[in-house]
KOLKOL-814277 format. One line per 5 residues: for each residue x, y, z of N, C-alpha, C, O. Coordinates in steps of 0.05 Angstrom, whole numbers, plus 5000, padded with zeros to 4 digits. Each point is the difference from the previous one (the first is absolute). Layout:
# residues N
X Y Z X Y Z X Y Z X Y Z; ...
# end
This chain:
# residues 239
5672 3465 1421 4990 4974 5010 5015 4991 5025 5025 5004 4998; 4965 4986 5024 5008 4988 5025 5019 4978 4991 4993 4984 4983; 5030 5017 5027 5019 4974 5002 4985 4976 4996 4996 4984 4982; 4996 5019 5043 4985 4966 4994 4982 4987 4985 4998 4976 4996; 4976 5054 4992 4994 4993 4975 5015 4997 4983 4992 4984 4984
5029 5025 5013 5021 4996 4977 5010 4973 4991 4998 4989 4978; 5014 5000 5051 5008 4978 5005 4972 4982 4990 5003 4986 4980; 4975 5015 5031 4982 4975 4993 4997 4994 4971 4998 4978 4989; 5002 5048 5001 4994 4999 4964 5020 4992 4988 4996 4994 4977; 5026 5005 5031 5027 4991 4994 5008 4963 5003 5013 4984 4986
4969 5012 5043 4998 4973 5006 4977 4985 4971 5002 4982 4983; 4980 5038 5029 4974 4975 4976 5013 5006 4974 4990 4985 4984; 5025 5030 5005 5018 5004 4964 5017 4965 5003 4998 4981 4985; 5020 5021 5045 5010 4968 4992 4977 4978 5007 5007 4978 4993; 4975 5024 5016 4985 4970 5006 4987 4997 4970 5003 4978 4989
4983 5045 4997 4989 4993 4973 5021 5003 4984 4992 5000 4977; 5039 5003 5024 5020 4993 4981 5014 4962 5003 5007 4985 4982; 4993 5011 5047 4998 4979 5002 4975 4977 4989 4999 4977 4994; 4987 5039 5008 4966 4986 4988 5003 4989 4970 4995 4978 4990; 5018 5051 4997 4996 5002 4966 5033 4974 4988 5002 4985 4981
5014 5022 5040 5021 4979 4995 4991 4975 5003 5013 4986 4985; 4971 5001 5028 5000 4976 5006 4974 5001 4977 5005 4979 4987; 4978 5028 5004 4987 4999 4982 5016 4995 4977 4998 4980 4985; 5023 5046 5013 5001 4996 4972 5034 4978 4996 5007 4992 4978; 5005 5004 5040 5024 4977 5000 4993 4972 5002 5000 4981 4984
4991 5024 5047 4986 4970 5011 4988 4982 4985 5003 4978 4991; 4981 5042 5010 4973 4974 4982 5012 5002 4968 4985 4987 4985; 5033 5023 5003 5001 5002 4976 5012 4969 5000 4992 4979 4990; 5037 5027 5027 5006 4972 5006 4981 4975 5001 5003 4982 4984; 4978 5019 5036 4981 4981 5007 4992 4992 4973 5004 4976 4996
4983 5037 4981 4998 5010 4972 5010 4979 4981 4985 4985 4988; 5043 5016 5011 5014 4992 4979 5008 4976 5018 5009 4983 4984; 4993 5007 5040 4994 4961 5002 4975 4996 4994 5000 4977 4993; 4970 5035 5005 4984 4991 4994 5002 4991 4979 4995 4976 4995; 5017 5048 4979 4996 4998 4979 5028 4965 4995 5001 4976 4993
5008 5036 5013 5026 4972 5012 4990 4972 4995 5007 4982 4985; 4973 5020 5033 4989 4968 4998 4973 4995 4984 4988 4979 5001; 5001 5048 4980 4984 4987 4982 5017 4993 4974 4990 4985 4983; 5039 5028 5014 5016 4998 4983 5010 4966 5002 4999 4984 4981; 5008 5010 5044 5010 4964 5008 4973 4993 4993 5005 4979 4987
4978 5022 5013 4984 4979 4993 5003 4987 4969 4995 4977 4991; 5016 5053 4994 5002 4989 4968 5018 4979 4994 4998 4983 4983; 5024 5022 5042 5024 4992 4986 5012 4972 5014 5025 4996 5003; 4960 4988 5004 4997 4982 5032 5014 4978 4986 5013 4984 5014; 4987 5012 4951 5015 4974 4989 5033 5015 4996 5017 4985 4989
4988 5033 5017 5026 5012 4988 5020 5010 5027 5007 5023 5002; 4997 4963 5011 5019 5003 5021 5007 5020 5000 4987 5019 5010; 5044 4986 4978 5004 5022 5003 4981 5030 4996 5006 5019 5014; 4979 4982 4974 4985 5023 5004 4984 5000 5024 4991 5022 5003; 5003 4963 5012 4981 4988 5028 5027 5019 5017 4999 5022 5011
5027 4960 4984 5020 5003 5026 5006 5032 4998 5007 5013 5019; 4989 4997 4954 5013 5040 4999 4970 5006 5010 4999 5024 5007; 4977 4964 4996 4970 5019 5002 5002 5002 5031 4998 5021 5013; 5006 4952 4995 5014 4998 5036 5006 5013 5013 4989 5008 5021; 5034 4999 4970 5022 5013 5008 4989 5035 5002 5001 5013 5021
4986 4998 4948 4988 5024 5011 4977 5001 5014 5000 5017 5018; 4979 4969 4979 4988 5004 5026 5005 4989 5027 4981 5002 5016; 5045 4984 4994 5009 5007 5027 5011 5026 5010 4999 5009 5022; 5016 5006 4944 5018 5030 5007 4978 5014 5011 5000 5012 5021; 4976 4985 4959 4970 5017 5006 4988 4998 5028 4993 5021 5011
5006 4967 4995 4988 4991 5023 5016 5015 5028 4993 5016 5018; 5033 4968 4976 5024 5006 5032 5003 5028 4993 5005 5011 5021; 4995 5010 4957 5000 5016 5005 4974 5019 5001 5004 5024 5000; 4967 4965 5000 4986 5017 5019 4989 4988 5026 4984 5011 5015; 5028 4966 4988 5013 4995 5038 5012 5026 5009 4991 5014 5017
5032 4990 4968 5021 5011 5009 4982 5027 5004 4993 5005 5023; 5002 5010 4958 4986 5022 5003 4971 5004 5027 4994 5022 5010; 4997 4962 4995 4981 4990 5017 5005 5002 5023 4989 5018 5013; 5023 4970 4996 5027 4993 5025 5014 5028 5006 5003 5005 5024; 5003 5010 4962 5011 5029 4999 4981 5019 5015 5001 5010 5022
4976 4991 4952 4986 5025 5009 4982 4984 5022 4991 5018 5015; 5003 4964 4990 4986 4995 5029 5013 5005 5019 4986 5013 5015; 5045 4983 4998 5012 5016 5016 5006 5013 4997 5011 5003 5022; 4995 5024 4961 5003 5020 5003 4971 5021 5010 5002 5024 5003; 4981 4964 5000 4976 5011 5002 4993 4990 5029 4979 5008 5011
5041 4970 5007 4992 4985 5020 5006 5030 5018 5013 5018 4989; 4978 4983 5032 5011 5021 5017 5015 4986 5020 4991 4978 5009; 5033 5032 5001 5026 4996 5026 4989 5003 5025 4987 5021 5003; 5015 4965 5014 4995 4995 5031 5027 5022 5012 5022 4990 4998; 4976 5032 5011 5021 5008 5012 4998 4999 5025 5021 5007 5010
4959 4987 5010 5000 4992 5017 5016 4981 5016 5008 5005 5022; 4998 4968 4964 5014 4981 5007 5035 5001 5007 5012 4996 5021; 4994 5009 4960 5036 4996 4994 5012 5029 5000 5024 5004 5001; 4956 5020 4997 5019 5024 4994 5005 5000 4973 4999 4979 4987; 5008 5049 5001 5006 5004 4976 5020 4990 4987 4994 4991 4978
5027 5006 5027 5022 4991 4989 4997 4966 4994 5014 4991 4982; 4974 4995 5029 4993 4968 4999 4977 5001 4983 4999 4980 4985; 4985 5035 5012 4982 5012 4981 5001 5001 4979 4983 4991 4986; 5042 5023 5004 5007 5006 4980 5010 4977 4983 4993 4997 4977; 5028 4982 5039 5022 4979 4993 4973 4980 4997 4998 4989 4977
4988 5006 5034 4973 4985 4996 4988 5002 4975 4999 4981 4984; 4991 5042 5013 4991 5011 4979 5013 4994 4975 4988 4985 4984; 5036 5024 5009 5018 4994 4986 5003 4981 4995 5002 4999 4975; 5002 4972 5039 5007 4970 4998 4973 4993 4985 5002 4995 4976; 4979 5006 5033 4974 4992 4993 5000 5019 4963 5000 4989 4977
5001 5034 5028 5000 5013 4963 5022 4985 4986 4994 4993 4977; 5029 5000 5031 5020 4985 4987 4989 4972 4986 5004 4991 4977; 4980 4997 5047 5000 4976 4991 4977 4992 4984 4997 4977 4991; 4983 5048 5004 4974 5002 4988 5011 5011 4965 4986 5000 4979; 5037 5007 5023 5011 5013 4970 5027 4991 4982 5016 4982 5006
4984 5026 4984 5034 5003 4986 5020 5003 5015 5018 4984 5003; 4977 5044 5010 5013 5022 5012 5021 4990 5033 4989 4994 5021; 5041 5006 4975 5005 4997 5020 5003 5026 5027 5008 5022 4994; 4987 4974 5025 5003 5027 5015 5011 4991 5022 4994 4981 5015; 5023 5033 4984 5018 5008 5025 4992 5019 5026 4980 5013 4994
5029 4991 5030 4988 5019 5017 5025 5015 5021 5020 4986 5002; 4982 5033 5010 5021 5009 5014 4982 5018 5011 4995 5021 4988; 4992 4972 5035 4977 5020 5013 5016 5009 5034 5008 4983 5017; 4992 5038 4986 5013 5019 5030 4976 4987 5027 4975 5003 5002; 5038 4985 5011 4984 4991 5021 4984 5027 5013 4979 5001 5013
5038 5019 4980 4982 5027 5012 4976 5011 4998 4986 5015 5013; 5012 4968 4955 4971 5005 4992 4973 4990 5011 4977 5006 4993; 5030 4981 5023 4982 4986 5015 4990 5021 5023 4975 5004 4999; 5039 5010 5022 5000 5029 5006 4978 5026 4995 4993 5018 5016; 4999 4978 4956 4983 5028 4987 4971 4987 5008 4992 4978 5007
4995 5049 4988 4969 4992 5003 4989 4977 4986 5013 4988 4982; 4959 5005 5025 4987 4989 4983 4992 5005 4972 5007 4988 4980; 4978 5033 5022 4998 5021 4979 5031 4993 4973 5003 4991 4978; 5013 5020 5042 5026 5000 4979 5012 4982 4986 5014 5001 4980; 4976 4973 5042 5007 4971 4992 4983 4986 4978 5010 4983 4984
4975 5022 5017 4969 5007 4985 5004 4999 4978 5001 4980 4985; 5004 5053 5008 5013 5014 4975 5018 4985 4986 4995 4991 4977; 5028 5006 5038 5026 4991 4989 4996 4965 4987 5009 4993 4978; 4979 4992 5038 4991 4978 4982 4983 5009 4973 5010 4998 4977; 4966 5012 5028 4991 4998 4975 5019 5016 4975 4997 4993 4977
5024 5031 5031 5013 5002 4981 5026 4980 4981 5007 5002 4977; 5002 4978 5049 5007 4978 4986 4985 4983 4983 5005 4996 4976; 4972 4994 5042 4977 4989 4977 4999 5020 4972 5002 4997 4976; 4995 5013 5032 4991 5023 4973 5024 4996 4976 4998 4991 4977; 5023 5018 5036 5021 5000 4980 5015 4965 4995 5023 4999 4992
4965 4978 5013 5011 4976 4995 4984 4992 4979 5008 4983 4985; 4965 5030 5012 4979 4997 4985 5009 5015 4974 4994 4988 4979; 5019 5037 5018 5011 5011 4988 5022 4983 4979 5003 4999 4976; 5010 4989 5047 5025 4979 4985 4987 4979 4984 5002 4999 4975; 4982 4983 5042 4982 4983 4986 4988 5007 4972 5008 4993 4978
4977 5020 5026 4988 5004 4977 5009 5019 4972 4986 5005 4980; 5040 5003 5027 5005 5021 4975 5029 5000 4997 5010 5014 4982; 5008 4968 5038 5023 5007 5003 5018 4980 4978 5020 5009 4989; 4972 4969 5006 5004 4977 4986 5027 5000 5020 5019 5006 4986; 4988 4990 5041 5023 4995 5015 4992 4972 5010 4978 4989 5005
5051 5001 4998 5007 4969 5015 5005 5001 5034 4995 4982 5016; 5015 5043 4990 5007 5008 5030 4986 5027 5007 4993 5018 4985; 5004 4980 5037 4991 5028 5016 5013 4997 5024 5009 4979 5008; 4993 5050 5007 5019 5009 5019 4988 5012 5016 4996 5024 4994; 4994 4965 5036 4985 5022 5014 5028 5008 5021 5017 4983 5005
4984 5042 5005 5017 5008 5024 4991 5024 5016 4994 5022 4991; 5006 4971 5034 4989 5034 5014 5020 4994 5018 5007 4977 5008; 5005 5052 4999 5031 4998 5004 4987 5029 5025 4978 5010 4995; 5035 5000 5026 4994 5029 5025 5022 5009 4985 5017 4988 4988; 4976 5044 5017 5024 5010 4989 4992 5025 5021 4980 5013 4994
5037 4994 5034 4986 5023 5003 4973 5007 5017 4999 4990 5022; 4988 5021 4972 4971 5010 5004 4974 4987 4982 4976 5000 5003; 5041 4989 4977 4991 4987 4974 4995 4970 5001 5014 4988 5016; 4968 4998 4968 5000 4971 4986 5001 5020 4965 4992 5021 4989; 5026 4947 5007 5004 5003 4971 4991 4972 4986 5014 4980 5004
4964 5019 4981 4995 4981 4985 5009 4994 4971 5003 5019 4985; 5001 4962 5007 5015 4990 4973 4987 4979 4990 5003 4979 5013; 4977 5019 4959 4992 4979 4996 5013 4990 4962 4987 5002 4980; 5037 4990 5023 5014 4999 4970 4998 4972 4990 5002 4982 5016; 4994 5012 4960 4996 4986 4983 5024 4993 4970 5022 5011 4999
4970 4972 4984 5023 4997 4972 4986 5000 4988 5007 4983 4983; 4968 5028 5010 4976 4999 4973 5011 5027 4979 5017 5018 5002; 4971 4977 4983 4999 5022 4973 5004 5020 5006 5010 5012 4981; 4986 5007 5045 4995 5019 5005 4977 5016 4986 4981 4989 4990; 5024 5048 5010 4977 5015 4983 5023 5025 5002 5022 5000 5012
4965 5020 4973 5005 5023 4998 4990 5012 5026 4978 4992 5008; 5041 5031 5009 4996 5007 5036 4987 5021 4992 4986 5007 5019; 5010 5010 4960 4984 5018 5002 4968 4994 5000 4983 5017 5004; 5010 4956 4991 4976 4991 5003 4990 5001 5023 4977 5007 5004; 5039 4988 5015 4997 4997 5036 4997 5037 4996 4980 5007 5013
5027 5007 4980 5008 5029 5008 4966 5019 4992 4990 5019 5011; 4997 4963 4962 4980 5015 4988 4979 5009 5017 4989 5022 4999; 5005 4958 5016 4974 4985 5014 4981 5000 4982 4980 5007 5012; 5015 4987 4963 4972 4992 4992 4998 4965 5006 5020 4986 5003; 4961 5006 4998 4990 4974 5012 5002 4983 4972 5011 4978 4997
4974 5040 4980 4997 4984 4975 5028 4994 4995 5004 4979 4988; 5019 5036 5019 5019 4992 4978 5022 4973 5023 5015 4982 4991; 4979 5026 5042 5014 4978 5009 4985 4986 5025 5011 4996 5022; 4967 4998 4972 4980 4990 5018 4992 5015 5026 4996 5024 5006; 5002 4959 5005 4989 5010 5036 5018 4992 5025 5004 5007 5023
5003 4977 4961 5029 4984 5023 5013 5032 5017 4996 5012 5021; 5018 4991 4961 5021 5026 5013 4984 5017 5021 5003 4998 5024; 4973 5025 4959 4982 5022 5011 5001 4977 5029 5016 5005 5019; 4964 4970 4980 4992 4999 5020 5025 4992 5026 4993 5003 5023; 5032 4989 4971 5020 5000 5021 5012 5026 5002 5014 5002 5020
4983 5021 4964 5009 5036 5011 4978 5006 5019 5004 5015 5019; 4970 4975 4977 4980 5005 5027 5010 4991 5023 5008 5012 5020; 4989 4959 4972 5010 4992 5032 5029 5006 5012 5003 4994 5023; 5015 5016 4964 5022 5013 5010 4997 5026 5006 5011 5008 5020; 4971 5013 4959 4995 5023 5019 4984 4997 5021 4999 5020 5014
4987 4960 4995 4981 5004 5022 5015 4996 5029 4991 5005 5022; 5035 4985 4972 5012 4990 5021 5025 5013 4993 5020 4985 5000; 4984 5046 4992 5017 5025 4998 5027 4982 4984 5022 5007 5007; 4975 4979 4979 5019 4992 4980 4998 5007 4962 4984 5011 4986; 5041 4975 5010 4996 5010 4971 5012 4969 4986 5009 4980 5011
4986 5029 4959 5008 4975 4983 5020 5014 4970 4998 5022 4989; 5021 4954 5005 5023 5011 4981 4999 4974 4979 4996 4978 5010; 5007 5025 4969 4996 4970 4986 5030 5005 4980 5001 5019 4984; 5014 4968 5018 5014 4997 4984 4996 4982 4971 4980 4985 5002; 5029 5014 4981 4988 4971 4969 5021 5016 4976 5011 5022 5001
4989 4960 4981 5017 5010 4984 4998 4971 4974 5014 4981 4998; 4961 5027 4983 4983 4982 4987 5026 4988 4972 5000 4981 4984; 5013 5036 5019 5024 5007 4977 5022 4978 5002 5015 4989 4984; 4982 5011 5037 5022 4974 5008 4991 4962 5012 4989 4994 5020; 5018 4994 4965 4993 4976 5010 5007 4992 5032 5019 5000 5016
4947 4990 4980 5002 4980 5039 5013 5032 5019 5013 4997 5021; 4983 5022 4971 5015 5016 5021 4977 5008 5020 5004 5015 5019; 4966 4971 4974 4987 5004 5023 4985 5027 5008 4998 5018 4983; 4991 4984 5040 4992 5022 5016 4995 5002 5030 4982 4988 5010; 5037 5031 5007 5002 5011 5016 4977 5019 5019 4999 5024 4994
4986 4967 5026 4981 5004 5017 5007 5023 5019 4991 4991 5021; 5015 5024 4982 5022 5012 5021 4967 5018 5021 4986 5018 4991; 5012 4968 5035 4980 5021 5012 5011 5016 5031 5010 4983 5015; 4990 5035 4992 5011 5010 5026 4977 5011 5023 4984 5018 4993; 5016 4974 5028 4981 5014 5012 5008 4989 5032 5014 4981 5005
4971 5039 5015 5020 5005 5029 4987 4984 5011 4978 4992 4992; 5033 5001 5028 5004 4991 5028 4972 5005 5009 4981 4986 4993; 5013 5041 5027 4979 5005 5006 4978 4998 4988 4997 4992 4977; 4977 5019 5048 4975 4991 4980 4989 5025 4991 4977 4994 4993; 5026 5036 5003 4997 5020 4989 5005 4992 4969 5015 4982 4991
4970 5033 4997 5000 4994 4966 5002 5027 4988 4993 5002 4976; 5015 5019 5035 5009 5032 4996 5005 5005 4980 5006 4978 4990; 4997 5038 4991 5012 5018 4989 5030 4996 4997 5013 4994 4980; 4994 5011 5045 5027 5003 5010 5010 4971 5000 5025 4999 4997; 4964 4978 5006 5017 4982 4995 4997 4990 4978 5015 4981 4998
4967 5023 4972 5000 4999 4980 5016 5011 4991 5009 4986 4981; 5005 5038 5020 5021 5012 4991 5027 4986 5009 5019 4995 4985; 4980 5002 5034 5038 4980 5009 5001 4981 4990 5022 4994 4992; 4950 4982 5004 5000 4987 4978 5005 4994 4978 5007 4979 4990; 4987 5045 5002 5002 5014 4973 5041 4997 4995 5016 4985 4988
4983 5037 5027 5031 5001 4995 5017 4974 5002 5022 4997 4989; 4963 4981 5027 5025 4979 5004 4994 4978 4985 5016 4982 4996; 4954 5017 4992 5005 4974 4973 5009 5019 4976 5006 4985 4982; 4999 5042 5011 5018 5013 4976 5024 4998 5006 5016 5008 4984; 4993 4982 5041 5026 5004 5004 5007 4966 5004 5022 4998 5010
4970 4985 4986 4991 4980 5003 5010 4988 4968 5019 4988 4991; 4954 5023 4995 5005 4993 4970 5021 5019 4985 5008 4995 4977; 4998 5021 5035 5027 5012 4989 4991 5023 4980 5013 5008 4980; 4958 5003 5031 4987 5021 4975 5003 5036 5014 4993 5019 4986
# end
């Protein structure tokens, strides 16, 4: 199969996983304040049961705001035209912060602004990709974006304090057992002669998961620079 067929079937796996989540979270929420306020209607002479029925359908509610507010920007697409990548990114970020739980931080290489379009391209939607990742499976309070030059190289880092998972999941590639998130950010890093390393470690509390992606400078997507890649996020994650 063609890359970029690859990539598209990879894309529409998250728009109808995003679809089936907001089906089956969202509105479940939406759901149980309905059910919420045919319950207050019983209980309208008994205060306190009015003030606890309240109270859950405001939790119900603000949290499929919350969920709402999420997946509508993450689905918004980035103007890179304007500010360059790196303002892009910190933009991006501020705005997902303030739409979630999730606090995020940013430490972005003014250099990155420098690479192609194409690459700039890529490299956002793999942050998108993997914040969506955090969001929705990570149960984390913080996230950590950083792209740091190293070299011939950008090195991307997108770390978190959630539950983590077991890393050989990232290693399987089946889709059923760890969605589409990952497959579809190893496309867009091989297309632009990079690679991806995931660190997690589900065994240990809040210890999170580690994003680790490497890919060059130039705009060749070779062989040859998939391999130096290669070698410098294993040497990177210490494998």
């Amino acid at each position: 199969m063609h890359p970029n067929a690859s990539l598209a079937s990879l894309q529409e796996g998250m728009q109808q996983r995003i679809a089936s989540d907001l089906h089956d979270s969202t509105c479940q929420h939406l759901i149980a304040a309905s059910l919420g306020l045919m319950r207050l209607r019983t209980c309208l002479n008994d205060q306190a049961s009015a003030a606890r029925l309240c109270d859950e359908i405001d939790a119900s509610i603000d949290e499929a705001l919350r969920e709402i507010r999420a997946f509508a920007y993450l689905l918004h697409p980035q103007n890179l035209t304007v500010d360059g990548l790196k303002a892009t990114i910190e933009r991006y970020s501020r705005g997902f912060a303030a739409r979630t739980s999730l606090q995020v931080t940013t430490r972005i290489s003014s250099d990155i602004d420098r690479l192609s379009r194409d690459k700039q391209h890529a490299l956002l939607r793999v942050i998108q990709e993997a914040l969506t990742n955090v969001f929705r499976h990570a149960k984390a309070t913080e996230a950590r974006i950083v792209v740091a030059s190293s070299g011939s190289h950008f090195q991307l880092t997108v770390s978190d304090n959630g539950q983590g998972f077991p890393a050989e999941r990232a290693k399987s590639g089946t889709k059923a057992v760890m969605g589409v998130g990952i497959p579809a950010m190893r496309a867009r890093l091989q297309q632009i002669g990079g690679t991806l390393h995931i660190q997690s470690d589900s065994a240990a509390r809040h210890s999170g998961t580690t994003l680790l992606a490497v890919f060059p400078r130039d705009i060749a997507g070779n062989k040859r620079n998939r391999k130096a890649a290669t070698t410098l996020v294993r040497a990177r994650a210490g494998t």
